[in-house]
C-alpha positions as CSV (number, residue, x, y, z in Angstrom):
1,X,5.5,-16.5,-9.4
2,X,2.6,-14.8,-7.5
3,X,1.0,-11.8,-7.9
4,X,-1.3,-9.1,-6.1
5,X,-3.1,-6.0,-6.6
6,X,-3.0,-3.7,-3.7
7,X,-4.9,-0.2,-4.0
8,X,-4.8,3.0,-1.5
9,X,-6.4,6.0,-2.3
10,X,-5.3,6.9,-5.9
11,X,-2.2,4.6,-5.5
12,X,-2.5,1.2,-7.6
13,X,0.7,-1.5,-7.2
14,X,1.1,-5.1,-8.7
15,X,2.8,-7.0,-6.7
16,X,4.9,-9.8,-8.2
17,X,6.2,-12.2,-5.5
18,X,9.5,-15.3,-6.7
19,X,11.6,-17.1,-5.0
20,X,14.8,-15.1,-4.1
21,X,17.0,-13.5,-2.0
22,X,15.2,-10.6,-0.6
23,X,15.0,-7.4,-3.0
24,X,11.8,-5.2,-3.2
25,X,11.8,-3.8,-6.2
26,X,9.6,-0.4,-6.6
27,X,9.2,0.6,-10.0
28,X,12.8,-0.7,-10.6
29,X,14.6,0.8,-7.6
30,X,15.4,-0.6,-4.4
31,X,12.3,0.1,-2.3
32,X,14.7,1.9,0.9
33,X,15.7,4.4,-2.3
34,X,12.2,4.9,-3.8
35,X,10.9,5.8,-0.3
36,X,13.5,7.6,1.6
37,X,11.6,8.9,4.3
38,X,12.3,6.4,7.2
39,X,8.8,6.1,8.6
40,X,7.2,4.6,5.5
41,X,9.7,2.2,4.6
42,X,8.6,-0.6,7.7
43,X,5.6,-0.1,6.0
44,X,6.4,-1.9,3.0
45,X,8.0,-4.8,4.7
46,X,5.1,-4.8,7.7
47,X,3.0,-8.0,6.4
48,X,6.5,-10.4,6.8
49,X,6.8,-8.7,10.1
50,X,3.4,-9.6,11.3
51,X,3.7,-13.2,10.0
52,X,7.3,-13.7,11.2
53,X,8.8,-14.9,8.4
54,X,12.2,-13.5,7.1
55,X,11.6,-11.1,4.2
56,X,15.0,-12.3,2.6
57,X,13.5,-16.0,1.4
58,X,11.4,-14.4,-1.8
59,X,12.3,-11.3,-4.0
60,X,9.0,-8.7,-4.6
61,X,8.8,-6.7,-7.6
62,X,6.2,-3.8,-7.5
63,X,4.9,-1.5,-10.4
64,X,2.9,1.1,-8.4
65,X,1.3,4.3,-9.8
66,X,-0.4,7.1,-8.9
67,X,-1.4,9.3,-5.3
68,X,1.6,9.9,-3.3
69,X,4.4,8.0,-1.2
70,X,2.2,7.2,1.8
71,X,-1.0,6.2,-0.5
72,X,1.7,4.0,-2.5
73,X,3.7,2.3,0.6
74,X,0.1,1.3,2.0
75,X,-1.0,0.2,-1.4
76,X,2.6,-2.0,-1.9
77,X,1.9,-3.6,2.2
78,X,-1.8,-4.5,0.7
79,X,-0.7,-6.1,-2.4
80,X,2.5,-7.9,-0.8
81,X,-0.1,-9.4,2.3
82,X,-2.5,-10.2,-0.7
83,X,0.2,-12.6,-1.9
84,X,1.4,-14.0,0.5
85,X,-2.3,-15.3,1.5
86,X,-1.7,-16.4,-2.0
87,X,1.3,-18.4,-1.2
88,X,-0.2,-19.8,2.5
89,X,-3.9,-19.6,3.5
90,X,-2.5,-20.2,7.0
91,X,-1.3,-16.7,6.9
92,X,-4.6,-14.7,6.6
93,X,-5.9,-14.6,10.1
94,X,-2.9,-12.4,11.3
95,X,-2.7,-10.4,8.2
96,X,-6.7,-9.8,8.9
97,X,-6.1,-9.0,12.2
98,X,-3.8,-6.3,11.6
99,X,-6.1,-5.3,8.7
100,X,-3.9,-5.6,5.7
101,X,-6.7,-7.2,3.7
102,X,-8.7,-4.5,4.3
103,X,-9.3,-1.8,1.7
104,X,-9.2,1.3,2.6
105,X,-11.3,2.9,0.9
106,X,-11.0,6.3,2.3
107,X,-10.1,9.3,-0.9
108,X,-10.1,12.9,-1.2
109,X,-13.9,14.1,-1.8
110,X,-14.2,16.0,-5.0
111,X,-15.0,20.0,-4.8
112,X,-18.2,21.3,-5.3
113,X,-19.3,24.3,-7.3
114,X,-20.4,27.3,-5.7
115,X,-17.7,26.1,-2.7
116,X,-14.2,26.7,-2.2
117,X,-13.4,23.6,-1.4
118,X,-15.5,19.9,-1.1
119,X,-17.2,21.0,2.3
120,X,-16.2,24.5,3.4
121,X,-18.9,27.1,2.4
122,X,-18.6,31.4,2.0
123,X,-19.1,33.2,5.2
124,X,-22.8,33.5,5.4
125,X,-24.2,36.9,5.3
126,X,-28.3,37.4,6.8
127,X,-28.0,41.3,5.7
């Protein structure tokens, strides 16, 4: 067994990767029924995509919390590339290249006082 930590915004999954037939488990549902909006779901599977190798060899178990379903698909497709890496170094340059190592680091800035929101200022007033 061989597991990964991917993080996204707020979003944290383990990734736990065994020799299988193909499920991805998300938090104990399959992962097409945890995400059912169709345009994150490649998402998730992405990383076997890139390295061409058929996602139905090893089963993937995730525990993922917190942010949203976007923040938590992209945190699951960092984790799962994390281990495979893990499994075969020879994997890494095309999972770099398509920057699934990568950590993006990019969150929501906190608010401000005297601001109504982290940036946007009052309408200014000379008189």
């Amino acid at each position: 067994m061989i597991n990964a930590i991917g993080r996204r915004k707020r979003s944290i999954a383990r990734v736990y990767l065994t020799k299988g037939t193909g499920k991805i488990l998300v938090n104990g549902k399959d992962h097409k029924e945890y995400f059912p909006q169709m345009h994150i779901q490649p998402s998730v599977t992405d990383p076997f995509a890139t390295i061409e190798l058929e996602s139905n060899i090893y089963d993937i178990k995730v525990n993922v919390k917190g942010g949203g379903f976007k923040g938590q698909a992209e945190a699951i497709r960092m984790g799962i590339a994390r281990a495979l890496v893990k499994l075969n170094e020879e994997f890494r340059k095309p999972l770099k290249s398509k920057k699934m190592l990568t950590r993006d680091a990019r969150s929501v800035e906190r608010k401000k006082y005297g601001k109504p929101k982290a940036r946007k200022s009052f309408q200014f007033s000379k008189r």
